[in-house]
C-alpha positions in Angstrom: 42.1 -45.1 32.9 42.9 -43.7 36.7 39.7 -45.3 38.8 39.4 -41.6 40.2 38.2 -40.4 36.8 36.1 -43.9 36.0 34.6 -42.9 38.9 33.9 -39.3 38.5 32.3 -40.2 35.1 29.9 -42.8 37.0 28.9 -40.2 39.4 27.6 -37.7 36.5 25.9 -41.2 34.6 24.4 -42.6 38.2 23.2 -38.9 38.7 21.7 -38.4 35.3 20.2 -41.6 35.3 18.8 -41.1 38.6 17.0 -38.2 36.6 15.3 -39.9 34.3 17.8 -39.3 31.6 18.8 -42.2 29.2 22.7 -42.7 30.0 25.7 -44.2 29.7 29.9 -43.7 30.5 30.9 -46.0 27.6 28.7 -46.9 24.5 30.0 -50.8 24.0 28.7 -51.8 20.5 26.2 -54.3 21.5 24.2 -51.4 22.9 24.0 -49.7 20.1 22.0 -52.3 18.0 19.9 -52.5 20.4 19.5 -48.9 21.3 15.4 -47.3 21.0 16.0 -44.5 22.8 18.3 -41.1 22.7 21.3 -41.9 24.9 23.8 -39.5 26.7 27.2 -40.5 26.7 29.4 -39.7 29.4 32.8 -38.6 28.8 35.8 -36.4 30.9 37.1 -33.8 28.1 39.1 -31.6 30.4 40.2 -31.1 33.5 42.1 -28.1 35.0 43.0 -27.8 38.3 44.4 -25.5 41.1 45.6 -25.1 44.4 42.8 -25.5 47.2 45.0 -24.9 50.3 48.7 -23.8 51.3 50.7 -26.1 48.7 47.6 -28.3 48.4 47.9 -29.6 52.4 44.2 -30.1 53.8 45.2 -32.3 57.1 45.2 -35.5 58.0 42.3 -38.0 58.6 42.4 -41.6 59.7 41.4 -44.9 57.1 39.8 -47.1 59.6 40.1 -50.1 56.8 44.2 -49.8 57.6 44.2 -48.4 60.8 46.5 -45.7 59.6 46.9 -42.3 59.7 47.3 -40.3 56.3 48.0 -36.8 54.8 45.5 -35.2 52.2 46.1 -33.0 49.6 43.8 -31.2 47.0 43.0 -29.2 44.4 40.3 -27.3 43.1 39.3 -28.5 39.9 37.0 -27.8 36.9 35.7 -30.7 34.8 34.4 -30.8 31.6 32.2 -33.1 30.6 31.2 -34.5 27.2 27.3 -35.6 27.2 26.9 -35.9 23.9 23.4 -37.1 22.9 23.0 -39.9 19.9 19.9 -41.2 18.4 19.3 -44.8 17.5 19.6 -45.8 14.2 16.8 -44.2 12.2 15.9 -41.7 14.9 15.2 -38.8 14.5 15.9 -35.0 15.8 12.9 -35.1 18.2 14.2 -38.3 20.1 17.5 -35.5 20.7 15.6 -32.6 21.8 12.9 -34.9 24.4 16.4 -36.3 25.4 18.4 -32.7 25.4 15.4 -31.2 27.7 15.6 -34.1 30.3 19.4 -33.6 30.7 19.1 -30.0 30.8 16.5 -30.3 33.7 19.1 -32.5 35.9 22.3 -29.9 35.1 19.8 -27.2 36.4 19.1 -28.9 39.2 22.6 -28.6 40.5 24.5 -32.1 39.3 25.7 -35.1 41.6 26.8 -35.1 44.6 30.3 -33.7 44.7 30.0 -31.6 41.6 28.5 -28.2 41.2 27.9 -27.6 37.5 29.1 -24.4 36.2 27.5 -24.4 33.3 26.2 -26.1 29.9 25.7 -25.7 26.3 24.8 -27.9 23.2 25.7 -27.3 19.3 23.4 -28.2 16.4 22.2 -32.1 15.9 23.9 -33.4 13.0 24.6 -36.5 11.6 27.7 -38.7 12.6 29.2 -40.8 10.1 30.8 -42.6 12.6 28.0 -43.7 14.7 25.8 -43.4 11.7 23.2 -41.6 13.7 22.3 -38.1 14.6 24.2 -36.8 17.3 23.9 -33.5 19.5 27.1 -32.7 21.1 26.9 -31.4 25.0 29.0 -29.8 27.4 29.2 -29.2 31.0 31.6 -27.6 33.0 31.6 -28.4 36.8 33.5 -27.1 40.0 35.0 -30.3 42.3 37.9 -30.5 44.5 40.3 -33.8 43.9 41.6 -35.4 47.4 44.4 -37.2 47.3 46.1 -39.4 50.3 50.0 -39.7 50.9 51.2 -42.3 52.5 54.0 -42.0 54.8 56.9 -42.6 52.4 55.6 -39.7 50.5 53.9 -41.8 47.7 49.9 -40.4 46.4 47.1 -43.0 46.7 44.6 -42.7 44.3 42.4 -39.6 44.4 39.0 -39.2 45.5 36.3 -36.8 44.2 35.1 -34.2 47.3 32.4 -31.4 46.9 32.9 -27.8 47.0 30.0 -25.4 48.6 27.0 -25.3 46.3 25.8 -21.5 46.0 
């Protein structure tokens, strides 16, 4: 996975959990043995994205850590997030909506850093035969711009996540 997306997935799970919400980017199996509580986990479903500035060109800002000079380019993006909410084994559909109103209160708050979140919505809790739990699925969609540096042979560095004006 492209470290720019790992990273915009750990800025919605450091945000959320900042919020008191119960949540994670990746559910490794040894968590969920030992799981208690309803857990949100974070994953990037979609992404579309569009120009930000005459063919993406938004100037050109010195890295102190080489010394260098480089362009930047963006584009205006819209994320979608999976935040799917799963109860520990056993749990039950209360865990899910306790869980469900604590990430609902974060999203309304605006989002991280970065991200303004559009909007959300939830389905029905069902049961998951693949988790073996009850699970809630979540979406959000949010509003970011993706920075990307070229360096002077023309080749992109990685991108970087910037913030568009919050309304």
């Amino acid at each position: 996975m492209n470290e720019g997306i790992r990273q915009i997935c750990r800025s919605m799970v450091d945000y959320l959990t900042g919020q008191g919400v119960h949540a994670a980017a990746a559910w490794p199996a040894a968590l969920r043995g030992e799981q208690k509580t309803a857990l949100a986990v974070i994953s990037l479903r979609g992404c579309q994205a569009g120009p930000a500035g005459f063919q993406d060109y938004l100037g050109e800002r010195y890295d102190r850590e080489s010394g260098r000079w480089s362009e930047w380019y963006g584009r205006r993006a819209r994320l979608t997030f999976g935040l799917d909410i799963y109860a520990p084994e056993g749990g039950d559909e209360q865990m899910i909506q306790v869980e469900f109103d604590a990430l609902a209160g974060a999203l309304i708050l605006g989002g991280p850093e970065d991200l303004h979140v559009e909007g959300f919505s939830c389905g029905q809790t069902a049961f998951d035969p693949d988790s073996r739990r009850l699970m809630r699925p979540v979406q959000a969609v949010c509003e970011a711009c993706l920075c990307a540096a070229a360096r002077t042979e023309g080749a992109f560095t990685d991108f970087k996540l910037r913030g568009v004006i919050k309304p």
